[in-house]
C-alpha positions as CSV (number, residue, x, y, z in Angstrom):
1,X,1.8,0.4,25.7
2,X,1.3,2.9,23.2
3,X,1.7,2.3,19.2
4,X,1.5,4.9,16.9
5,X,0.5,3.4,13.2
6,X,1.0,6.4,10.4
7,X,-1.6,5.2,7.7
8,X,-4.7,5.5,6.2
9,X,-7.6,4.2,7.9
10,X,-9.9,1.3,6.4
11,X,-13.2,2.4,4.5
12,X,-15.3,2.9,7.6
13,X,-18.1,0.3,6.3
14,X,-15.4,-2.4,6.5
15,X,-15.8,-2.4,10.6
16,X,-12.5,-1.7,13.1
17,X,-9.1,-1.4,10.7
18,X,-7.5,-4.8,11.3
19,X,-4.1,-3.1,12.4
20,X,-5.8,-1.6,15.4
21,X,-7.3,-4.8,15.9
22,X,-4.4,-7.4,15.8
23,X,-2.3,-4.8,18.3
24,X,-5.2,-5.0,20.4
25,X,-5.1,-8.8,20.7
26,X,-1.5,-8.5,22.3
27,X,-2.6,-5.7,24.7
28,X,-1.3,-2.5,22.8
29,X,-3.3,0.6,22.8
30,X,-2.7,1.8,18.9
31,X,-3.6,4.7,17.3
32,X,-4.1,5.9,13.3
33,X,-3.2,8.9,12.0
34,X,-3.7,9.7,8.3
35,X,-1.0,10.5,6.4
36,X,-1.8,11.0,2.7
37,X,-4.1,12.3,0.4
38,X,-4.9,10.9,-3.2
39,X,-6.3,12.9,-6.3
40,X,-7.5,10.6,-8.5
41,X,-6.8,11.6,-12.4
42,X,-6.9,10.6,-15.9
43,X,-10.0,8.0,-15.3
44,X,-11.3,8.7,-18.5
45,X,-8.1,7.5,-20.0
46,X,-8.0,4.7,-17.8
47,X,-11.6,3.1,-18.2
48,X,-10.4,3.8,-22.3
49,X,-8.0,1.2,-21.5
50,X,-10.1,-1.3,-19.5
51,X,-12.7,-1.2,-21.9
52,X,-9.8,-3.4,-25.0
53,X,-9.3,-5.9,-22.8
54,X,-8.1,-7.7,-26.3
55,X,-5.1,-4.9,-26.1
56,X,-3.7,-6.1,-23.2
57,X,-1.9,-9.7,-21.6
58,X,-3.4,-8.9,-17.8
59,X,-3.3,-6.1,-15.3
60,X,-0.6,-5.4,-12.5
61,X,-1.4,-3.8,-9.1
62,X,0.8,-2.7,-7.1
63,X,-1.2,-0.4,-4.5
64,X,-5.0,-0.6,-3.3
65,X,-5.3,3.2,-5.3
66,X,-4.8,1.8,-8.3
67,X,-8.4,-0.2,-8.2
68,X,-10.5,2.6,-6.0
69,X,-9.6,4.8,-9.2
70,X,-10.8,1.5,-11.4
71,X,-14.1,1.5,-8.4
72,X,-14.4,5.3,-9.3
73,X,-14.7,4.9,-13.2
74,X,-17.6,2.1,-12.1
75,X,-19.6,4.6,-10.3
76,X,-20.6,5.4,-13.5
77,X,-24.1,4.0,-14.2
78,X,-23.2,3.0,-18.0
79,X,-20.0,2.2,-17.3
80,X,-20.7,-0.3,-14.4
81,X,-23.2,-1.8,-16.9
82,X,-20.5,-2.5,-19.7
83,X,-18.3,-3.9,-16.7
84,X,-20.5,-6.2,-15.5
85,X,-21.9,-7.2,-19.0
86,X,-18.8,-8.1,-20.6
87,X,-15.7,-7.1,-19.6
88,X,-15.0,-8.5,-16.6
89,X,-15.7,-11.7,-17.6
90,X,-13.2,-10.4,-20.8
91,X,-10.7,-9.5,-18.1
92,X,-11.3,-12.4,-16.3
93,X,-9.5,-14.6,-19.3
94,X,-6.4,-13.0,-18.2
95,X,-4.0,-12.7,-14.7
96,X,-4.7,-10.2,-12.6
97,X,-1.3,-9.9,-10.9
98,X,-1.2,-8.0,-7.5
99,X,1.5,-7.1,-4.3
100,X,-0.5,-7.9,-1.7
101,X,-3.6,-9.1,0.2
102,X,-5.3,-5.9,0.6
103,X,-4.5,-5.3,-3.0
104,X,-6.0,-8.7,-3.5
105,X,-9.4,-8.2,-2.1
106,X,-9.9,-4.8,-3.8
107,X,-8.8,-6.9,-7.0
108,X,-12.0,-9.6,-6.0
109,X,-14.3,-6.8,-5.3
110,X,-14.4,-5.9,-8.9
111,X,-15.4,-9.1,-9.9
112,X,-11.2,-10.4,-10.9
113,X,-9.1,-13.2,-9.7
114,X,-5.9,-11.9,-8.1
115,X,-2.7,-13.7,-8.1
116,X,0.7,-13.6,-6.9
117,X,-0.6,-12.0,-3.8
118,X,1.9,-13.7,-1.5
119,X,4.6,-11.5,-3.2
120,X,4.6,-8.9,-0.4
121,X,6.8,-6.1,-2.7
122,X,7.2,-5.4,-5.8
123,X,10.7,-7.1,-6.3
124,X,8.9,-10.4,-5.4
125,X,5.8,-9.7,-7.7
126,X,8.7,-8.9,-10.4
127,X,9.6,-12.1,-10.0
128,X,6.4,-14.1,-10.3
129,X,4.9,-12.5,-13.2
130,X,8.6,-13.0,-15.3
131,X,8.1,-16.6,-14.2
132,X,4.8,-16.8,-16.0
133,X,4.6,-14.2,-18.9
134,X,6.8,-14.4,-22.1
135,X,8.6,-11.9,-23.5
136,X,7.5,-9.8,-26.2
137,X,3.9,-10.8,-25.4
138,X,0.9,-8.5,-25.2
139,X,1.5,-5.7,-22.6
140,X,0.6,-5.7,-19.2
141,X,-1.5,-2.7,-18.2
142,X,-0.3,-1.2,-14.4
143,X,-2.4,1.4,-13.0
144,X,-0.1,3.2,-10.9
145,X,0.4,6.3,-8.7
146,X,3.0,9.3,-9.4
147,X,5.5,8.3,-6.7
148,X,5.8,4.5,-8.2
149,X,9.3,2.6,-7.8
150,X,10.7,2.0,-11.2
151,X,12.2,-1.7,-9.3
152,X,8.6,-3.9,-11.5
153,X,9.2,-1.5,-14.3
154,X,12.6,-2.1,-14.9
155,X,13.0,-6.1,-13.8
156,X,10.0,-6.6,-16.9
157,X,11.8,-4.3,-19.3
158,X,15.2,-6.3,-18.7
159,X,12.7,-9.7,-19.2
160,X,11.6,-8.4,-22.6
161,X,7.6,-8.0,-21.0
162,X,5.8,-5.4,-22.3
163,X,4.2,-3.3,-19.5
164,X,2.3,0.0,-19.9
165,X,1.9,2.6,-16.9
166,X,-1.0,4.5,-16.4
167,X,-0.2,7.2,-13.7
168,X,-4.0,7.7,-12.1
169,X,-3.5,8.8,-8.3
170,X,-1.0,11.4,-6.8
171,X,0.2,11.5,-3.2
172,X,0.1,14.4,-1.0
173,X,0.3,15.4,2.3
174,X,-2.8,15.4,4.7
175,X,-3.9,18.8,5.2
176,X,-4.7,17.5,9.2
177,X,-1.2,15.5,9.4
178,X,0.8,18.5,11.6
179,X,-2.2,19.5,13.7
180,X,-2.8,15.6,14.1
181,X,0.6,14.3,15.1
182,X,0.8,17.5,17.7
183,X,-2.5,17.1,19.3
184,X,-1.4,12.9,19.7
185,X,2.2,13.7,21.3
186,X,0.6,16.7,23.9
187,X,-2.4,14.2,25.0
188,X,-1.3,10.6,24.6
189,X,2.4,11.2,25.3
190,X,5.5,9.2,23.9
191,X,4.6,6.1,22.0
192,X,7.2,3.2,22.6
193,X,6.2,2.4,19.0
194,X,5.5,4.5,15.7
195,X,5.0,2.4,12.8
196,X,5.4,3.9,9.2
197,X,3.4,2.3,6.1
198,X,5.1,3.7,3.2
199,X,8.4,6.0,1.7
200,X,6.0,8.8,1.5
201,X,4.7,8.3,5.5
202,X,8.6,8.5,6.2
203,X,9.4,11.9,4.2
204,X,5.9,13.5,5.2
205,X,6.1,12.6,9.0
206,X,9.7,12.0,10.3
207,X,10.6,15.8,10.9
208,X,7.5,16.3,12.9
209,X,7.9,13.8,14.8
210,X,11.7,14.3,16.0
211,X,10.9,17.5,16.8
212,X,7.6,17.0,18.9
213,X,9.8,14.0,20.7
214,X,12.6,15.8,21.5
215,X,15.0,14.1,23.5
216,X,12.7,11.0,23.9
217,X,13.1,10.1,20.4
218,X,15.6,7.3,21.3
219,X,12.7,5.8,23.6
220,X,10.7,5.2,20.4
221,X,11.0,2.3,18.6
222,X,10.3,2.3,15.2
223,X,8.9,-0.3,13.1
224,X,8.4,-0.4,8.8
225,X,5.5,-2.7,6.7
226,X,8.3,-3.6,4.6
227,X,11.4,-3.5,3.2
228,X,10.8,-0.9,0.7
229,X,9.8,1.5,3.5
230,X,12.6,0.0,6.0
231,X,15.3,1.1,3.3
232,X,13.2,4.8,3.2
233,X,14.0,4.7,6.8
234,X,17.3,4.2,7.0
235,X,18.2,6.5,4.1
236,X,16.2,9.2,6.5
237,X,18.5,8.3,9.4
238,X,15.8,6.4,11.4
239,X,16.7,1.9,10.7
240,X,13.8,0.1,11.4
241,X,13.7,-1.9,14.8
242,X,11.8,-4.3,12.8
243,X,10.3,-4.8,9.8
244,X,7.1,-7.1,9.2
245,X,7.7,-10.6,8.0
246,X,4.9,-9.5,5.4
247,X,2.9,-6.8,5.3
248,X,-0.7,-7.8,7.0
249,X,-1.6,-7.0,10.4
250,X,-1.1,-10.0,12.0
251,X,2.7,-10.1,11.3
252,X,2.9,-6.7,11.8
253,X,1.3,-7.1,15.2
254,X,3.6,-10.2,15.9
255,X,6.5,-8.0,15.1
256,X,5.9,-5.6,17.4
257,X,4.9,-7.6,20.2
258,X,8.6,-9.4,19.9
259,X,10.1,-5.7,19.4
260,X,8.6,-4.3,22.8
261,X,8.4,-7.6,24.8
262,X,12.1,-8.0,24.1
263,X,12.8,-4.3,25.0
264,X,11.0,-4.6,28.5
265,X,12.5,-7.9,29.6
């Protein structure tokens, strides 16, 4: 069986993407089509920041963007020296607070200790972090992307934490997503599975696909990482047949395989 996952691929030097994997243990034949593109700005203004780590009470990450802009800045021969010199063991001294496990090893690449990883969205990681900081302490620094939820914003405001946003990615729209998604419906047919990874995968992708399905579009099943894109979903008119427990490929995967082997019984 055919499952159609609308994400971004894993950096090629990492081996297979793990998504494509996991559905492969269970027999599906899944497919990854790229979705978004990300310009990268105000990284000037960002390694500024990372350079007083004295300013700040920790970092919040919320999307794996957030630290390839931080990897970007450390590209930079003189700037990867002052990193490694001092300031990540500067950083080091304070939480690194983060949504997720793919968040969570981009965090560890960089040389930080992650926490709160478990979370899984950004309610959750709300939570954590207002169990640990007190209010009115130093701010949190959040590298964030244009499109960010205001749910972690707004849940440490009403906690009296300080936060401060740094907006240093925007989303777009692959320029290949159309031709993509047509060439994938006329040569690998109906998928009984398309699996969207985020609010912006829904509004970018859902049109095109309705309209290349047709009147098969009820044999799809569709499938969110989470509840943040579930809810995207729904608002579009499309409910998730199933939502990931958390969002990693191996529940994911799981998920799916209940989803389709209950459908077929």
């Amino acid at each position: 069986m055919k499952v159609l996952l609308l994400k971004d691929p894993k950096d090629k030097d990492s081996g297979p993407d793990p998504y494509i994997k996991e559905l492969g243990l269970y027999g599906f034949e899944a497919t990854l089509i790229p979705v978004l593109s990300f310009e990268f700005i105000s990284l000037e203004s960002l390694f500024e920041k990372l350079s007083r780590p004295e300013c700040y009470g920790g970092l919040v990450f919320t999307s794996p963007r957030a630290l390839e802009a931080i990897k970007i800045c450390l590209k930079e021969n003189s700037k990867n020296e002052a990193w490694s010199k001092s300031l990540k063991q500067r950083w080091n001294t304070k939480p690194a607070y983060v949504v997720g496990k793919a968040t969570a090893s981009l965090v560890e690449e960089i040389g930080l200790t992650p926490q709160g990883e478990k979370a899984g969205n950004a309610e959750k990681l709300a939570e954590y972090i207002c169990s640990r900081e007190k209010p009115n302490s130093s701010a949190l620094l959040f590298p964030c992307g244009a499109l960010k939820r205001e749910v972690l914003p707004t849940a440490l405001r009403e906690k009296g934490i300080p936060l401060e946003s740094l907006t240093v990615y925007q989303t777009t729209q692959h320029a290949d997503l159309q031709e993509s998604l047509s060439s994938y419906f006329s040569q690998q047919g109906i998928p009984a599975s398309v699996v969207f990874f985020s609010p912006s995968g829904v509004k970018f992708c859902l049109q095109h696909i309705q309209k290349l399905a047709g009147d098969f579009i009820n044999h799809i099943k569709f499938a969110a990482i989470g509840p943040t894109t579930a809810e995207a979903m729904e608002a579009a008119g499309i409910p998730a047949s199933c939502t990931a427990e958390s969002p990693t490929p191996q529940d994911l995967a799981a998920g799916i395989q209940k989803l389709l082997h209950v459908q077929n019984c």
